[in-house]
PDB file of N, CA, C and O in Angstrom:
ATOM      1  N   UNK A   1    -139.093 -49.236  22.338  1.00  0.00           N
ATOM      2  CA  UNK A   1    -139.950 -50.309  22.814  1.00  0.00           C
ATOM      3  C   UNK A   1    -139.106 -51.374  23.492  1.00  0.00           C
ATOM      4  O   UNK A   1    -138.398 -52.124  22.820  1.00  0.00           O
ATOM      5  N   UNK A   2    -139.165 -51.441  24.651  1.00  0.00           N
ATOM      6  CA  UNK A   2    -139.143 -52.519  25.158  1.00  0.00           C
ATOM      7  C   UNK A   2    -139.536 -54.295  25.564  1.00  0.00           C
ATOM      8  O   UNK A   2    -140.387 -54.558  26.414  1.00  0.00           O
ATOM      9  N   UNK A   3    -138.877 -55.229  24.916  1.00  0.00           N
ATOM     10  CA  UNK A   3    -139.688 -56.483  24.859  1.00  0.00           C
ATOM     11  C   UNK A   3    -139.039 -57.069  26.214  1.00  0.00           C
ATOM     12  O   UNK A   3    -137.939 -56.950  26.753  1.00  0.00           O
ATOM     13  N   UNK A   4    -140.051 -57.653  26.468  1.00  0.00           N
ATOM     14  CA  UNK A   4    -139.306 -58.951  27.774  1.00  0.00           C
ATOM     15  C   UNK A   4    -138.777 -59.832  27.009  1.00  0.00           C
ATOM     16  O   UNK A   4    -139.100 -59.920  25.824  1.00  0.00           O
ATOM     17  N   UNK A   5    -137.740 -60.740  27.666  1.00  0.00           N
ATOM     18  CA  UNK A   5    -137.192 -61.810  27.493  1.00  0.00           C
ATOM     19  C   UNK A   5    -137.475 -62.618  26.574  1.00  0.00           C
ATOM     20  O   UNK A   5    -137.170 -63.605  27.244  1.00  0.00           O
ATOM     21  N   UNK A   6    -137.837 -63.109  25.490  1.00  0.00           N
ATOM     22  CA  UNK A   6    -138.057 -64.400  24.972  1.00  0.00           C
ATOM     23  C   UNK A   6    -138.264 -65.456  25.409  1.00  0.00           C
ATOM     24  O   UNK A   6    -137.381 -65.888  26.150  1.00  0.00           O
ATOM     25  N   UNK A   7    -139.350 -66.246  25.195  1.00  0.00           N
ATOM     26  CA  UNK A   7    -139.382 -67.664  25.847  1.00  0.00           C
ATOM     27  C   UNK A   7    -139.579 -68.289  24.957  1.00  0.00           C
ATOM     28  O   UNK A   7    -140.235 -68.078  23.937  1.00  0.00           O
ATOM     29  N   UNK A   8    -138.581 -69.737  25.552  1.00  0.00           N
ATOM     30  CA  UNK A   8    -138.401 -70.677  24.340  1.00  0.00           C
ATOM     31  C   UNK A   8    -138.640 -71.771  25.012  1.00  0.00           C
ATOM     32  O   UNK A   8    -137.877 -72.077  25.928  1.00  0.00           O
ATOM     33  N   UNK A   9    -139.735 -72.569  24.693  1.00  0.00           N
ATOM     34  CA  UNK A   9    -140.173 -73.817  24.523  1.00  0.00           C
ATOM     35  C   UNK A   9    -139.335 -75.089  24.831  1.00  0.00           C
ATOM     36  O   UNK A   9    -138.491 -75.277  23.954  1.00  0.00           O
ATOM     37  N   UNK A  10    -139.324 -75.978  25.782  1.00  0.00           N
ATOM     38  CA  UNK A  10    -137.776 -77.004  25.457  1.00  0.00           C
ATOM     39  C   UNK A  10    -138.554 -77.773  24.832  1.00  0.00           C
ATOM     40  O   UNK A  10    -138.011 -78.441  23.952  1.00  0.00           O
ATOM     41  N   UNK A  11    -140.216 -77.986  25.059  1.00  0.00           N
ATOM     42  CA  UNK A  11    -140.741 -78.948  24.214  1.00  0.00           C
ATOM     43  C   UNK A  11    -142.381 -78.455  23.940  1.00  0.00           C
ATOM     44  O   UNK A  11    -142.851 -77.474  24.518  1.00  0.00           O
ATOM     45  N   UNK A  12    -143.176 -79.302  22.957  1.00  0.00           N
ATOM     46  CA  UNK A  12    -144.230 -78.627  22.677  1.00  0.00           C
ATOM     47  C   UNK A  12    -145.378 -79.717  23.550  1.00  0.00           C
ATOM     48  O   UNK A  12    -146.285 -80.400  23.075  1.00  0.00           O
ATOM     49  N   UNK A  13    -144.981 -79.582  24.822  1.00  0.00           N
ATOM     50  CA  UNK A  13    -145.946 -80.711  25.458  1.00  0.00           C
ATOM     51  C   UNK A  13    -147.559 -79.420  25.773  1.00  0.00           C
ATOM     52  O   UNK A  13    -148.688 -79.789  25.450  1.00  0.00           O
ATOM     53  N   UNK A  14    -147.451 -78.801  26.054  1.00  0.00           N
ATOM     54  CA  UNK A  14    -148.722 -77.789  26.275  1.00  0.00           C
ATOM     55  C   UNK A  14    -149.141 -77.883  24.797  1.00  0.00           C
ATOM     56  O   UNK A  14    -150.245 -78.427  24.793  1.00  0.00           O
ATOM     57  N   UNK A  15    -148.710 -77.563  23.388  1.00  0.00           N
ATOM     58  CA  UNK A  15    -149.583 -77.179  22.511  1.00  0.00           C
ATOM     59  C   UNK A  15    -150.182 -78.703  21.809  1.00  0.00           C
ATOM     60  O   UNK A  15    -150.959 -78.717  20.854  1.00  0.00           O
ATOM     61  N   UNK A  16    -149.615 -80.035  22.537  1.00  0.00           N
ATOM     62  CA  UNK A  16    -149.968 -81.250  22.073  1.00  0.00           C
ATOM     63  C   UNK A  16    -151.468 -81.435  23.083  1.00  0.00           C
ATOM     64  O   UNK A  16    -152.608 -81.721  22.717  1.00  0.00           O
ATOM     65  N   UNK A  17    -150.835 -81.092  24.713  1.00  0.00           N
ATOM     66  CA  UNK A  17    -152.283 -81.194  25.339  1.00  0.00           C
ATOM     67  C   UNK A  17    -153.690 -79.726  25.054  1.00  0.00           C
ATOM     68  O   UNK A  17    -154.580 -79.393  25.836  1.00  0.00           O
ATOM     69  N   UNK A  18    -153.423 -79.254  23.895  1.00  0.00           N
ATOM     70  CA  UNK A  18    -154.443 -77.591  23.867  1.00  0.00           C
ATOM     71  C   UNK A  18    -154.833 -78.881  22.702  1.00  0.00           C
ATOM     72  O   UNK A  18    -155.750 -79.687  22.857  1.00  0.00           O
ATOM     73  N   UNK A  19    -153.956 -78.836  21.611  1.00  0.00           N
ATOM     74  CA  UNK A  19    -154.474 -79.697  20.408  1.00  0.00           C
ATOM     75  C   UNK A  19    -155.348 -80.960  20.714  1.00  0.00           C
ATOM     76  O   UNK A  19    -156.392 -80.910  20.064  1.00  0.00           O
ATOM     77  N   UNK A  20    -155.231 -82.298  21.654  1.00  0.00           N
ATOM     78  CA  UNK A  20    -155.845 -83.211  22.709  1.00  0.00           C
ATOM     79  C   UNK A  20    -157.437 -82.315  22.976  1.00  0.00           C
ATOM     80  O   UNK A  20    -158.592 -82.481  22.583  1.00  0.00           O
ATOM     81  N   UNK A  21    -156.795 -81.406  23.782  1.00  0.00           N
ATOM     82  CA  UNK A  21    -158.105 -81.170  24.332  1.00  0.00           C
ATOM     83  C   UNK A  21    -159.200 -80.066  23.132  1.00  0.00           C
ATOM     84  O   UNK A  21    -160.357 -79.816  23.470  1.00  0.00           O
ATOM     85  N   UNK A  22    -158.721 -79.605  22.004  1.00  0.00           N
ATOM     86  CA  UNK A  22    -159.650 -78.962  21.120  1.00  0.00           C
ATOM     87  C   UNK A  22    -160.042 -80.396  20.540  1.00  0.00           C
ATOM     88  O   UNK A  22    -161.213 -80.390  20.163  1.00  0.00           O
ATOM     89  N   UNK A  23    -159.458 -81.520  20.374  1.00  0.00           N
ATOM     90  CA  UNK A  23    -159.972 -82.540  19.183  1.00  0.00           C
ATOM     91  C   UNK A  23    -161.130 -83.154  20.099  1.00  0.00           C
ATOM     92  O   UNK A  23    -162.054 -83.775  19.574  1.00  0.00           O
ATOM     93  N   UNK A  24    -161.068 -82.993  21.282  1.00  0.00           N
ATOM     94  CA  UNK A  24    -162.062 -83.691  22.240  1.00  0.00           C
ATOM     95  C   UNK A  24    -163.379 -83.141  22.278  1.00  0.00           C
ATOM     96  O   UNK A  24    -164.418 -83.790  22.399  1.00  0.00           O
ATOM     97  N   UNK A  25    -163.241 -81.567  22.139  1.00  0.00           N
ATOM     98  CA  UNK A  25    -164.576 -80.493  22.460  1.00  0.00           C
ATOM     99  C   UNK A  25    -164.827 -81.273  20.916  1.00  0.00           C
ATOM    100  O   UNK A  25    -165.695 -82.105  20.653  1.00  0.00           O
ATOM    101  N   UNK A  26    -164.066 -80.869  20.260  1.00  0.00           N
ATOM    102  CA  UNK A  26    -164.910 -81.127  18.746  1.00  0.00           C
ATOM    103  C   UNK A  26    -165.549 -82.467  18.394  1.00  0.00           C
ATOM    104  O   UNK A  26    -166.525 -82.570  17.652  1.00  0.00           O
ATOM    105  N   UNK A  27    -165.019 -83.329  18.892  1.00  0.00           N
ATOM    106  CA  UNK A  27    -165.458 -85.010  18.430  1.00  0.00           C
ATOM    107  C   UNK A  27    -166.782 -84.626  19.282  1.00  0.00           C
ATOM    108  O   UNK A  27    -167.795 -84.644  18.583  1.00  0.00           O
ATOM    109  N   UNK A  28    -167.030 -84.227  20.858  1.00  0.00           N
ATOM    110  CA  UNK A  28    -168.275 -84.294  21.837  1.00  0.00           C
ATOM    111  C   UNK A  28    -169.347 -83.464  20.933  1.00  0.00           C
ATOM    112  O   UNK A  28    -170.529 -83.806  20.975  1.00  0.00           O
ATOM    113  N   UNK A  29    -168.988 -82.518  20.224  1.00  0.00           N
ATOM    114  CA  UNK A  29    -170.030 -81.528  19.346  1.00  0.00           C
ATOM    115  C   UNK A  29    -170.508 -82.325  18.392  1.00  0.00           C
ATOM    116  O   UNK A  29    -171.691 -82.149  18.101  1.00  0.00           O
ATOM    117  N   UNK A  30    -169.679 -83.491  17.591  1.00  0.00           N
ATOM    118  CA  UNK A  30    -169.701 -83.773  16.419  1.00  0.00           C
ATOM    119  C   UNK A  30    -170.839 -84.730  16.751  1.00  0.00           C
ATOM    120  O   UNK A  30    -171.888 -84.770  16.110  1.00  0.00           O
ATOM    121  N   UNK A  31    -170.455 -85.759  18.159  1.00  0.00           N
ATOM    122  CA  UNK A  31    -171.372 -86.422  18.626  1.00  0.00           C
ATOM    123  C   UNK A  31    -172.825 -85.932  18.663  1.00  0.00           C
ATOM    124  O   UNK A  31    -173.816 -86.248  18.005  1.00  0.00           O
ATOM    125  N   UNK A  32    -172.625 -85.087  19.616  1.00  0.00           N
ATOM    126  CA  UNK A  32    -173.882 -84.586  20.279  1.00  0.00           C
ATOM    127  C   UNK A  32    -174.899 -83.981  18.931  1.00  0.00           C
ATOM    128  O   UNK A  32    -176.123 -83.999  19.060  1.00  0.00           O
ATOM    129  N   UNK A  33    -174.172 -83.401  17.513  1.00  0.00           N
ATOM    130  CA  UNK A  33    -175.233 -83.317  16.747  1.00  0.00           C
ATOM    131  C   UNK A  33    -175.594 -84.167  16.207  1.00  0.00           C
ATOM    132  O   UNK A  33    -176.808 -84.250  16.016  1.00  0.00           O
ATOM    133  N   UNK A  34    -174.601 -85.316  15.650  1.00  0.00           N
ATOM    134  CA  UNK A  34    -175.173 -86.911  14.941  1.00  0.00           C
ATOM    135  C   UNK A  34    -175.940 -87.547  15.847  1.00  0.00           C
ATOM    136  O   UNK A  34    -176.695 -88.388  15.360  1.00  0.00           O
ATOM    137  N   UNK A  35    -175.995 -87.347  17.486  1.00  0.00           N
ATOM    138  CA  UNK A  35    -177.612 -87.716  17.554  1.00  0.00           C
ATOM    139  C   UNK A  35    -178.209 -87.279  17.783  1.00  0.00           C
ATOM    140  O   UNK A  35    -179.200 -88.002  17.679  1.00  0.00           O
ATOM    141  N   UNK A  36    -178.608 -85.955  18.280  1.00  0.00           N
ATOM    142  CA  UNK A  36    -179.451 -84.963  18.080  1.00  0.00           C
ATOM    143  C   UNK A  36    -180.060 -85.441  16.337  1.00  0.00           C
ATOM    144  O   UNK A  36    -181.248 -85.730  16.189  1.00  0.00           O
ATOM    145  N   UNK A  37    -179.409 -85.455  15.544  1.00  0.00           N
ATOM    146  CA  UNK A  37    -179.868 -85.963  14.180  1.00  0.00           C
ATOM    147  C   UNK A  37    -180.496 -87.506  13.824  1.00  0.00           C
ATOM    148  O   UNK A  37    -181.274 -87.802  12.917  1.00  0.00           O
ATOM    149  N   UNK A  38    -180.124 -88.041  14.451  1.00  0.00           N
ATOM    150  CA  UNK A  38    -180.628 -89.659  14.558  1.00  0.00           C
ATOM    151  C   UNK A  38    -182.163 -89.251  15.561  1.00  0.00           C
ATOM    152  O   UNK A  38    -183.223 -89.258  14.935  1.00  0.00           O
ATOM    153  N   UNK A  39    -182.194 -88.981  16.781  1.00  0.00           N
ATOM    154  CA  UNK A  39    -183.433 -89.119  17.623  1.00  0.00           C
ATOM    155  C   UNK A  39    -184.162 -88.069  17.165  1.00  0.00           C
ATOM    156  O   UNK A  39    -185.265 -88.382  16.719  1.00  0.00           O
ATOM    157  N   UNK A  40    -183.826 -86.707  17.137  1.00  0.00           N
ATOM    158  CA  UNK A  40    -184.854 -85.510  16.699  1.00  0.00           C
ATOM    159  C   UNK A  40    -185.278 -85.284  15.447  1.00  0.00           C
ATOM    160  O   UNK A  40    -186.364 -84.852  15.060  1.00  0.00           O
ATOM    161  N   UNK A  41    -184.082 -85.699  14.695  1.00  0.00           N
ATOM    162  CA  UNK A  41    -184.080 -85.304  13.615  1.00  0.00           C
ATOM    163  C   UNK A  41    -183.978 -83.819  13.018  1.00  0.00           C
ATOM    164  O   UNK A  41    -184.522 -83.447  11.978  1.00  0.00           O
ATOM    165  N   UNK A  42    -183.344 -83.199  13.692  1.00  0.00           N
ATOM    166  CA  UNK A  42    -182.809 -81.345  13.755  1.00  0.00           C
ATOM    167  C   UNK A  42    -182.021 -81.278  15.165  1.00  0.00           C
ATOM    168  O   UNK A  42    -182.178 -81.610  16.340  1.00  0.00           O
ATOM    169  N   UNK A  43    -180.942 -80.552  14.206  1.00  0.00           N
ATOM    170  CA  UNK A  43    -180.224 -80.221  15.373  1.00  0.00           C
ATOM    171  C   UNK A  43    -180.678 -79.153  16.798  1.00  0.00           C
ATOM    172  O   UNK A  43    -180.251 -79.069  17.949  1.00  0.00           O
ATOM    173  N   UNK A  44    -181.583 -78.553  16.142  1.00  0.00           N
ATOM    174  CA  UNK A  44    -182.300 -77.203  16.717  1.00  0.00           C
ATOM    175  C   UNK A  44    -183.839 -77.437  17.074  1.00  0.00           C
ATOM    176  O   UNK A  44    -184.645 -77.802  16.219  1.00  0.00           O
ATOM    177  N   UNK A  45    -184.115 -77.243  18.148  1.00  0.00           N
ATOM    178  CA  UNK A  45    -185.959 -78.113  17.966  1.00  0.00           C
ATOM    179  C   UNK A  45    -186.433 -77.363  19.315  1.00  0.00           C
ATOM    180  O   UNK A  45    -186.038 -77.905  20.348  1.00  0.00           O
ATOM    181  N   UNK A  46    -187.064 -76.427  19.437  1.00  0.00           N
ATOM    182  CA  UNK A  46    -188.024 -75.849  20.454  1.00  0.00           C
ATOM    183  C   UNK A  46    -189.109 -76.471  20.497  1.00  0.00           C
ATOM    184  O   UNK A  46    -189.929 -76.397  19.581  1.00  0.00           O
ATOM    185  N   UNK A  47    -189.364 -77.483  22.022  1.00  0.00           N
ATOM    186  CA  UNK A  47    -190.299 -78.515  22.178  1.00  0.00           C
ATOM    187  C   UNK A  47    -191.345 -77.128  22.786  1.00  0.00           C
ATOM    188  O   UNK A  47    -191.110 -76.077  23.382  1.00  0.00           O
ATOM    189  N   UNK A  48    -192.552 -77.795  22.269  1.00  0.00           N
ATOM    190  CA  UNK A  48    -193.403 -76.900  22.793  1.00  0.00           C
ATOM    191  C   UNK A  48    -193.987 -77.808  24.419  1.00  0.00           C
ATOM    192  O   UNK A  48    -193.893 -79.023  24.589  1.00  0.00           O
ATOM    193  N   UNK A  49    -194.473 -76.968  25.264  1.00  0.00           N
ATOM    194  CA  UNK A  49    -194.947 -77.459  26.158  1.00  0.00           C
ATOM    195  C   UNK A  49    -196.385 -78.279  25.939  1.00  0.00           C
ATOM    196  O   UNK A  49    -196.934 -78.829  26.894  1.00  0.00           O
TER     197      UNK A  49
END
């Protein structure tokens, strides 16, 4: 088996901006259901026409 090269990191600036940008999706979700929960009152709600 053959491996390529190794790559080594000089710093962890990509896994600080992946970590940044997962804490962001998650806080916007966290949002978006605490008010979905405040105005609807369910996170899940099929308005009928």
């Amino acid at each position: 088996m053959a491996n390529g090269p190794k790559v080594i990191a000089q710093s962890n600036i990509y896994t600080a901006i992946l970590a940044l940008a997962l804490a962001v999706v998650t806080a916007s979700a966290v949002y978006v259901a605490i008010t979905s929960m405040a105005q609807y009152e369910t996170l899940f709600k099929v308005v009928a026409p």
